[in-house]
C-alpha positions as semicolon CSV with decimal commas, in nm:
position;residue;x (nm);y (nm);z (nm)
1;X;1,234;-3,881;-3,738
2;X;0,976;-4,170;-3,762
3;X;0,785;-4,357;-3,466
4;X;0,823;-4,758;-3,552
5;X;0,568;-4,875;-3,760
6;X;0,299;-5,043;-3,636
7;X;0,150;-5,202;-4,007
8;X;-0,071;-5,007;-4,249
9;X;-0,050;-4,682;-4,024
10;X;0,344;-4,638;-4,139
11;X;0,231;-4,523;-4,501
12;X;0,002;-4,278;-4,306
13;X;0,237;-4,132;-4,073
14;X;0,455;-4,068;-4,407
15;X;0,177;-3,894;-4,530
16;X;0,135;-3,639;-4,255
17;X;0,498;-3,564;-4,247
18;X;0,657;-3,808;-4,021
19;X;1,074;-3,853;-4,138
20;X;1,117;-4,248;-4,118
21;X;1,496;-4,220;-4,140
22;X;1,586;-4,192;-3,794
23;X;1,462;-4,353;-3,413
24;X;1,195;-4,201;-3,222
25;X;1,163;-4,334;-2,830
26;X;0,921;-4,614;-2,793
27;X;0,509;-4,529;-2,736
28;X;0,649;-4,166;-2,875
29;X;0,590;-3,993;-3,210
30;X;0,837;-3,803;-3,400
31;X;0,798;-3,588;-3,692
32;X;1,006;-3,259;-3,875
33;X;0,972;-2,937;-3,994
34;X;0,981;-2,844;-3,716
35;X;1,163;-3,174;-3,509
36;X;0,927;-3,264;-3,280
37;X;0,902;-3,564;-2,993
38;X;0,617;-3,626;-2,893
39;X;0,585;-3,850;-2,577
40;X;0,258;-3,738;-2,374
41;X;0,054;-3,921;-2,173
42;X;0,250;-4,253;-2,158
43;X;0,263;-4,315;-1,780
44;X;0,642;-4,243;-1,806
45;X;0,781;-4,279;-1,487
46;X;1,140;-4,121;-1,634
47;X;1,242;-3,940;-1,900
48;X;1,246;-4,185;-2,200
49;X;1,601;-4,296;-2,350
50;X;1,657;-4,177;-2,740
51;X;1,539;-3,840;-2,759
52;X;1,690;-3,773;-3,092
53;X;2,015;-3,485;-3,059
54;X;1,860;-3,234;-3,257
55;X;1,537;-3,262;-3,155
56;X;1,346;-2,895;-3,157
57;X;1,045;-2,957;-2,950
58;X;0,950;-3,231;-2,669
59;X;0,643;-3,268;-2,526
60;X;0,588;-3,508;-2,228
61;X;0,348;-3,371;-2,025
62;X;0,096;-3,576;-1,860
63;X;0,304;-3,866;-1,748
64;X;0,453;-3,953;-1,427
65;X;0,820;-3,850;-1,432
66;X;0,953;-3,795;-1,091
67;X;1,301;-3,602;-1,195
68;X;1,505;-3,428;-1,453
69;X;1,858;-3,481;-1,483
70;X;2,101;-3,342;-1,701
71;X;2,159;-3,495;-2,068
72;X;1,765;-3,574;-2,033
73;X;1,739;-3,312;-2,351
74;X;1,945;-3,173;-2,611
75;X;2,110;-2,792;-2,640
76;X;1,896;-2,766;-2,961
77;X;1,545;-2,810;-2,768
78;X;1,353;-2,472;-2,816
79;X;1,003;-2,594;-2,666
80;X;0,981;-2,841;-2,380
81;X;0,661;-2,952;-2,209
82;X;0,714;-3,123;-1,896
83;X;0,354;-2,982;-1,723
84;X;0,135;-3,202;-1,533
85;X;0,397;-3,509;-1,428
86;X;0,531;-3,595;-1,082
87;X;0,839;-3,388;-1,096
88;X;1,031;-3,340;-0,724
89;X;1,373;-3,288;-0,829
90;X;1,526;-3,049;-1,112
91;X;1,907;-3,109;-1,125
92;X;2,061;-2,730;-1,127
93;X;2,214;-2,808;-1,426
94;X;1,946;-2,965;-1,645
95;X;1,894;-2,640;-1,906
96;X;2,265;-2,520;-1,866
97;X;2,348;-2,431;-2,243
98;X;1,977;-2,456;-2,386
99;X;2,086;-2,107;-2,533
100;X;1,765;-2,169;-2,790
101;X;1,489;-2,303;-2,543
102;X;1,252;-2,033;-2,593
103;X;0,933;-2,187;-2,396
104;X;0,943;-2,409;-2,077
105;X;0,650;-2,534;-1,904
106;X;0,709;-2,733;-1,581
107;X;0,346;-2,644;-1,442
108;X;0,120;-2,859;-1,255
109;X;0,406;-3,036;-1,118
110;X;0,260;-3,023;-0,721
111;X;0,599;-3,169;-0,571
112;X;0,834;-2,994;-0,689
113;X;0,834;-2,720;-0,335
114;X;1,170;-2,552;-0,441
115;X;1,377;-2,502;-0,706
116;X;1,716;-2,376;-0,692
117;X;1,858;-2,040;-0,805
118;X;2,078;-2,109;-1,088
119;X;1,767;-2,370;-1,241
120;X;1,730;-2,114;-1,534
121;X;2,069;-1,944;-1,565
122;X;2,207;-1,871;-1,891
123;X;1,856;-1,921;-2,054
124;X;1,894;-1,575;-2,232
125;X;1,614;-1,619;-2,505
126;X;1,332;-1,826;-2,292
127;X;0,992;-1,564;-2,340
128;X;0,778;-1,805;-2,176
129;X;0,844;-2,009;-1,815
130;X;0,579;-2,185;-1,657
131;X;0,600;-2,275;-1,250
132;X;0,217;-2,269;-1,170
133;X;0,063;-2,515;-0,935
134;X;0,407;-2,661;-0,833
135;X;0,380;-2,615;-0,461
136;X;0,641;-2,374;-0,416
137;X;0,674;-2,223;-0,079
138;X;0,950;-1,956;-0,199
139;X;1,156;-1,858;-0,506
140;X;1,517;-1,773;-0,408
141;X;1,716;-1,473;-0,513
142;X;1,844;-1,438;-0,857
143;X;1,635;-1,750;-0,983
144;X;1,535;-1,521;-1,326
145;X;1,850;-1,323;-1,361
146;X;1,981;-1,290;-1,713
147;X;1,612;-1,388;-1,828
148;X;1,587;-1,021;-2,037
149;X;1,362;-1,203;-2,295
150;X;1,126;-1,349;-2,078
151;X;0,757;-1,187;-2,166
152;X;0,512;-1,438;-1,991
153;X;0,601;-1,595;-1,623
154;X;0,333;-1,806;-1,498
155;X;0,330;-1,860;-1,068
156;X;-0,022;-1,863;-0,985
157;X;-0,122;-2,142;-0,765
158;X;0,129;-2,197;-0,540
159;X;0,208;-2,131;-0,200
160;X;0,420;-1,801;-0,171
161;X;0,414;-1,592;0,111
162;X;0,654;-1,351;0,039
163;X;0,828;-1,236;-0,299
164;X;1,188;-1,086;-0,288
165;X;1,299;-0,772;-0,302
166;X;1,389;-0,751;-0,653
167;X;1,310;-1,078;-0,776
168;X;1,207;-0,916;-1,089
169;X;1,489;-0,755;-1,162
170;X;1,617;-0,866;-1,472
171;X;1,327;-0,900;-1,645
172;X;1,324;-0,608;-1,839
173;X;1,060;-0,767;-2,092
174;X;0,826;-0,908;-1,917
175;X;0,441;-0,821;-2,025
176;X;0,243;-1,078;-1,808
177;X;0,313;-1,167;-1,442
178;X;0,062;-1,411;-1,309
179;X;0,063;-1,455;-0,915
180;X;-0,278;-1,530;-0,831
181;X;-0,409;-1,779;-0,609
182;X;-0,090;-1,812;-0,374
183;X;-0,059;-1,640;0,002
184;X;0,098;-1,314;-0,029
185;X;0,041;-1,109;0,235
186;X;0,198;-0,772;0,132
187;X;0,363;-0,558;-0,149
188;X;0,704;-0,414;-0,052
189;X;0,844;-0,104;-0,256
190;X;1,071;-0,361;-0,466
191;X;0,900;-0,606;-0,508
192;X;0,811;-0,535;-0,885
193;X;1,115;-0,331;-0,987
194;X;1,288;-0,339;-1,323
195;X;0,937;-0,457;-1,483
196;X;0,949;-0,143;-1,680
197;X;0,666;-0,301;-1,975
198;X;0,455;-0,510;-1,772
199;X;0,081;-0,489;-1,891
200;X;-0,114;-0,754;-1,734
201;X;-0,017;-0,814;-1,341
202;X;-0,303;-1,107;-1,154
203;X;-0,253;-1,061;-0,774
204;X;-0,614;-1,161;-0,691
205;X;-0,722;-1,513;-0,464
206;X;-0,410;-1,419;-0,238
207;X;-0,376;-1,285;0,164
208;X;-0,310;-0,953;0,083
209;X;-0,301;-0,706;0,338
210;X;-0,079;-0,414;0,271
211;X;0,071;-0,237;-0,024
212;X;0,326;-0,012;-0,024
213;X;0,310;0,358;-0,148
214;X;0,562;0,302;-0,385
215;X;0,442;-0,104;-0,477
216;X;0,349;0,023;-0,840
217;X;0,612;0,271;-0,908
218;X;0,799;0,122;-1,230
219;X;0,477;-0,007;-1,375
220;X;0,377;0,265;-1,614
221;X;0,303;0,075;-1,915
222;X;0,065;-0,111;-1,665
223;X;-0,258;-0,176;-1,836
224;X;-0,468;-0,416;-1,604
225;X;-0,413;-0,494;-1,250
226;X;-0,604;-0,744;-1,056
227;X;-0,610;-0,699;-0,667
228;X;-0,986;-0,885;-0,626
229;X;-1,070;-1,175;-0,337
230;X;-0,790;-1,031;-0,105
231;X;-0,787;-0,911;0,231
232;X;-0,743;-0,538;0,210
233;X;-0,887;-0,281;0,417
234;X;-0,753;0,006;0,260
235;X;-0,525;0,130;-0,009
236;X;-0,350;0,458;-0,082
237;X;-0,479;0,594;-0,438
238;X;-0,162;0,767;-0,439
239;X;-0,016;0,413;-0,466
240;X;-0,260;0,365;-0,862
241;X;-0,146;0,704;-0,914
242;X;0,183;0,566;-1,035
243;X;0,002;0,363;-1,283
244;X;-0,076;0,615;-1,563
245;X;-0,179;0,368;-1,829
246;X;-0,416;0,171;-1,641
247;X;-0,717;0,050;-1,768
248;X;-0,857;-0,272;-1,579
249;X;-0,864;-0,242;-1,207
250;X;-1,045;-0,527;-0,991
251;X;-1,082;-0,455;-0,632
252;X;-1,388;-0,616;-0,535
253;X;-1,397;-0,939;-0,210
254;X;-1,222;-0,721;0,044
255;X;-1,295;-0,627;0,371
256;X;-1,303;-0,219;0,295
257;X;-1,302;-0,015;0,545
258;X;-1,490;0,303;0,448
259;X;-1,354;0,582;0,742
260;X;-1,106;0,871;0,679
261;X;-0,798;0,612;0,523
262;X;-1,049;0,534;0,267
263;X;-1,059;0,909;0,149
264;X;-0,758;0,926;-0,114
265;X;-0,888;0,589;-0,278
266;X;-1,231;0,742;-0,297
267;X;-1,060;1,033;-0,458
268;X;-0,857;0,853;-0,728
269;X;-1,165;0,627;-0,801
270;X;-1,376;0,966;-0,904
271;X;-1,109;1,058;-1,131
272;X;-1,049;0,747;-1,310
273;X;-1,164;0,679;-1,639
274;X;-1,117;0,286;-1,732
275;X;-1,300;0,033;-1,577
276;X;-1,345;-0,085;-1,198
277;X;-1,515;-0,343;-1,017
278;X;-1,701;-0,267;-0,705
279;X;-1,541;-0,146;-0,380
280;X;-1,777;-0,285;-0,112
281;X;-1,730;-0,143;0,258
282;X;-1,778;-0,386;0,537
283;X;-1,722;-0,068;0,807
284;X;-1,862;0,117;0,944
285;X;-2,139;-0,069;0,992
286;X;-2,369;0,232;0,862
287;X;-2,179;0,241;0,525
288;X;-2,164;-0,200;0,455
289;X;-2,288;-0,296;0,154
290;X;-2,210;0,051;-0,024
291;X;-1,974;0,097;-0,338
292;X;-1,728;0,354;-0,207
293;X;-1,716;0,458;-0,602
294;X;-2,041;0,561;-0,596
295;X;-2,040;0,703;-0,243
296;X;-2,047;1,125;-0,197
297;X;-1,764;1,306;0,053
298;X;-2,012;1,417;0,249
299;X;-2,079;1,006;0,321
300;X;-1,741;0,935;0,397
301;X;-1,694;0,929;0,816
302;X;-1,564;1,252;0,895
303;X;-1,171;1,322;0,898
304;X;-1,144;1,665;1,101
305;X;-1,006;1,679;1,431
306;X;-1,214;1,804;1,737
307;X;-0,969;1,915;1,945
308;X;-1,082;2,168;2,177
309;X;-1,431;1,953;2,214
310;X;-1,280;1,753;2,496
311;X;-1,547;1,555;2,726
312;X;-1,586;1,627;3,068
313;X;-1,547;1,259;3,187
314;X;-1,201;1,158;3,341
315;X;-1,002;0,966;3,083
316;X;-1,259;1,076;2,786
317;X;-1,040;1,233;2,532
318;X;-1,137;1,289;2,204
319;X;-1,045;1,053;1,920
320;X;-0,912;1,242;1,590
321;X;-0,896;1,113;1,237
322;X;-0,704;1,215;0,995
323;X;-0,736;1,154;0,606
324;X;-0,435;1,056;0,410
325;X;-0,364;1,400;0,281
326;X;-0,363;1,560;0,584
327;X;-0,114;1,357;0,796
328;X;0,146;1,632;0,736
329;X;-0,073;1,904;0,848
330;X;-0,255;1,764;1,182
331;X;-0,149;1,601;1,434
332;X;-0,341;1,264;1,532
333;X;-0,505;1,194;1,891
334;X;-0,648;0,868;1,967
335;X;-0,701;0,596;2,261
336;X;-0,408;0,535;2,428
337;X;-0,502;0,158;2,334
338;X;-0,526;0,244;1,955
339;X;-0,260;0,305;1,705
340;X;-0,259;0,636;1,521
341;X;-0,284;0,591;1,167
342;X;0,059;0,633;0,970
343;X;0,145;0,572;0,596
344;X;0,298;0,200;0,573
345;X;0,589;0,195;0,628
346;X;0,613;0,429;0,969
347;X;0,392;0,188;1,155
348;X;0,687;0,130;1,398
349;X;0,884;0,498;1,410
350;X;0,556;0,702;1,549
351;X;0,622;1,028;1,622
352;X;0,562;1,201;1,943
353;X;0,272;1,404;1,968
354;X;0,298;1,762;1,881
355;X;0,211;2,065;2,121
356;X;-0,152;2,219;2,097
357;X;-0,153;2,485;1,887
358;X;-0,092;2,827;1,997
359;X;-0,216;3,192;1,962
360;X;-0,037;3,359;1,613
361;X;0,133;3,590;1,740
362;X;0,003;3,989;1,754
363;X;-0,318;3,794;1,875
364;X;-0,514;3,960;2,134
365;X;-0,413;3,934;2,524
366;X;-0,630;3,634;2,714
367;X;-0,837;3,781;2,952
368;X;-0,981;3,459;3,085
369;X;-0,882;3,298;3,466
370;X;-0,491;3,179;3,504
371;X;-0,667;2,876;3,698
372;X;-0,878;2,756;3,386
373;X;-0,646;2,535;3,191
374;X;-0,698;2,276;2,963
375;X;-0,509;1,932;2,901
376;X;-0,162;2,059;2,718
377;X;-0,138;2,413;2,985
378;X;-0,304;2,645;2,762
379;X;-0,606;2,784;2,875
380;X;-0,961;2,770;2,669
381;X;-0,919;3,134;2,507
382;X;-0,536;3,027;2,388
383;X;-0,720;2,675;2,229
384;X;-0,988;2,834;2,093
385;X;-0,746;3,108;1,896
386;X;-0,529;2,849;1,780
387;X;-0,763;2,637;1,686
388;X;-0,919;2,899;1,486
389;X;-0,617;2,929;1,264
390;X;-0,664;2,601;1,144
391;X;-0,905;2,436;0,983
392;X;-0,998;2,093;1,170
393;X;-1,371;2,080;1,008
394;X;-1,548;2,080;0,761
395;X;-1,714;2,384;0,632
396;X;-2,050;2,404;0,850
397;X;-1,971;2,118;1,013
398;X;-1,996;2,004;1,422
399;X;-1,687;2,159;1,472
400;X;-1,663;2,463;1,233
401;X;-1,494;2,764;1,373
402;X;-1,569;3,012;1,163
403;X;-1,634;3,361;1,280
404;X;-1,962;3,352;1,400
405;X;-1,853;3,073;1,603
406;X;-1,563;3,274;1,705
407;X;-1,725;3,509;1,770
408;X;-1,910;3,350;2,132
409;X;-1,579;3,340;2,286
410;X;-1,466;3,639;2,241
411;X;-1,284;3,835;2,515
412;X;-1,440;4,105;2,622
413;X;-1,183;4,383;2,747
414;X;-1,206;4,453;3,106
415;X;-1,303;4,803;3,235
416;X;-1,063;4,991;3,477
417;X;-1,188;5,052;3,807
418;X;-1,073;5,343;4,052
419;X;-0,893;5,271;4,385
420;X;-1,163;5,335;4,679
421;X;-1,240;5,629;4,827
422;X;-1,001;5,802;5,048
423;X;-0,700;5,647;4,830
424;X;-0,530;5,867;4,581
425;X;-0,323;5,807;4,287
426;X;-0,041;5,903;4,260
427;X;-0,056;6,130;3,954
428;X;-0,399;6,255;4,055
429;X;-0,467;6,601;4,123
430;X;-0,403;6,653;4,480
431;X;-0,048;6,544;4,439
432;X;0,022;6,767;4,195
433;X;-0,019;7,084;4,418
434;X;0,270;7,154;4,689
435;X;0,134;7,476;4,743
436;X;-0,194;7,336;4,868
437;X;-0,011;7,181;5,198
438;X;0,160;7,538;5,260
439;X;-0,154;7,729;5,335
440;X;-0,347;7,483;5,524
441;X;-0,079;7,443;5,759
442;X;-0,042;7,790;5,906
443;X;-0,427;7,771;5,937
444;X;-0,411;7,462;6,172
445;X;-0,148;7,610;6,386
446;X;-0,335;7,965;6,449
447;X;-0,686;7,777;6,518
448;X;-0,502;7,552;6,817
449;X;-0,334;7,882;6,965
450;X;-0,720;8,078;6,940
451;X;-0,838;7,776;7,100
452;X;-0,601;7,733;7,394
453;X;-0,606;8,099;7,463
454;X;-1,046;8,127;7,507
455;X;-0,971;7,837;7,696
């Protein structure tokens, strides 16, 4: 391919390779081995007529073309720069049959909003698609299916809210998934399914708020994860748990909060062994500023429940907190104007609150008033020696009921006391004598006749 002469500069461009033999677009330059166009930074306000058929690589990017059409490019193209132009409009059918295309970078095109779900379709060896910074509010269903080569997807700087269940299907080869810097506000359970190999996944600069338990569960070949300058408060470390071959975590610019949900990050933190950023808490206000990796338990805002503790004032019940891996053990008492905390996910099927617990049974017999009873009909005896079967605090802590504090409540058995005088028993001693009654009476009857008689 050759670029028209322009005088002494012809023998040059023969000299660095450029074929002569056949047309080349005007402004553009064309050369082999491999066939390349290229056209950039022409103020191009359309695709330029005479791209040559067999033409292996086009470059056009920074120009001003508004729309791509089909026949713009040829079957044979296996690199095509279109980044940085003024691109609103992508015919569907514009790559249909680009079997070869291996690399397509449409990035930095801010108009483009949408693009529709067959765009890509039947690009089956494409390793390489760029769609950053192209002002894309969504990306529809099944716009990558069939891409099972595709190792490097570029959406970063855009304006996403939400990603598709499955959207990521298909793209079973996929190494680097850039999403940073749009507005995602959560992680659903499939929203990275299929990604099997993925080692690089940027999430950071975005809205998030929420990630799933299972966000991260086919990402085991996951080597660096970037969740920095979001808008988390917490996040379950059984949810990084599913990453066993993690290596680069960034958490740092969120608004942590450091109470009892921050407990099973904490956890995972102490046990993992690549590298971390900081993990800043903003709450509770005795705790900002710290690095919950570097924080001890004993730091953390306690997690026990104090049930059993309840305040005298009316309405003044006792607020319980529960840590992550106890949710299935305790049951959670808070503010009627406060939310219990439940795993994402159940934030909308709460359960109903379970009864107090309740004296094993073989347990002693309560010996204290029928009248005293506390909030749930039990009275505090039956509380106290249910509550002792469980283990709501920490060892030695405000709430500890260990023996000795056992131990102050104890019932103490009553003692019998005998009916009052001049009331018998009925198995006592005097009832167990007929003969007694048979010699006293006689004895009456002869002292009244004596008596009437000296009378």
């Amino acid at each position: 391919m050759f670029r028209r002469g322009y005088g002494g500069v012809e023998l040059l461009l023969v000299l660095c390779g450029l074929d002569l033999s056949l047309p080349c677009p005007r402004h553009c330059i064309c050369y082999t081995s491999p066939s390349t166009v290229s056209c950039q930074a022409h103020n191009f306000h359309a695709v330029p007529e005479g791209i040559p058929a067999q033409s292996e690589r086009v470059f056009l990017q920074n120009n001003k073309i508004q729309r791509l059409l089909r026949g713009h490019f040829s079957p044979t193209t296996t690199m095509l720069w279109l980044y940085s132009n003024n691109i609103s409009y992508i015919q569907p059918s514009s790559f249909h049959g680009f079997d070869r295309l291996e690399e397509l970078d449409l990035g930095d095109n801010r108009h483009l909003k949408a693009v529709a779900s067959d765009t890509f379709l039947g690009l089956g060896r494409l390793h390489a698609l760029h769609l950053y910074r192209c002002g894309l509010i969504s990306l529809p269903p099944g716009i990558f299916a069939g891409l099972h080569n595709l190792q490097y997807l570029y959406l970063q700087d855009n304006q996403l809210e939400f990603l598709e269940d499955d959207l990521f299907i298909d793209l079973l080869n996929l190494s680097h998934l850039f999403l940073h810097g749009n507005r995602l506000w959560s992680l659903r359970q499939n929203t990275f399914r299929g990604l099997g190999v993925l080692d690089r996944l940027l999430l950071h600069q975005n809205r998030i708020q929420w990630v799933d338990r299972l966000a991260f569960h086919d990402l085991r070949r996951l080597t660096t994860l970037y969740l920095f300058n979001n808008s988390l408060t917490e996040l379950s470390g059984g949810s990084l748990t599913l990453l066993p071959a993690l290596e680069y975590l960034r958490l740092n610019d969120n608004p942590w909060e450091c109470d009892c949900k921050a407990l099973s990050l904490w956890d995972w933190l102490r046990r993992f062994r690549g590298s971390t950023s900081s993990v800043l808490c903003v709450s509770p206000p005795d705790l900002a500023e710290k690095d919950l990796k570097m924080m001890k338990k004993e730091e953390l805002p306690s997690c026990m429940s104090n049930e059993g503790h309840t305040r005298g004032a009316p309405g003044g019940e006792v607020e319980h907190g529960e840590s992550l891996n106890h949710l299935n053990r305790h049951r959670n008492h808070q503010n009627h104007h406060q939310r219990p905390y439940l795993p994402h996910g159940d934030q909308h099927n709460l359960p109903s609150p379970s009864p107090l617990p309740r004296p094993p049974k073989g347990s002693r017999r309560n010996c204290t008033r029928r009248g005293r009873k506390t909030k749930g009909g039990l009275n505090e005896v039956q509380v106290l020696q249910g509550e002792g079967e469980k283990d709501y605090a920490a060892k030695g802590g405000k709430y500890d009921l260990s023996a000795n504090a056992r131990r102050k409540n104890k019932c103490i058995p009553r003692t019998s006391v005998g009916p009052p005088s001049g009331v018998q028993r009925a198995n006592n001693k005097a009832g167990s004598h007929p003969g007694y009654y048979k010699i006293c009476l006689p004895s009456a009857l002869l002292l009244s006749l004596i008596s009437a008689i000296l009378c």
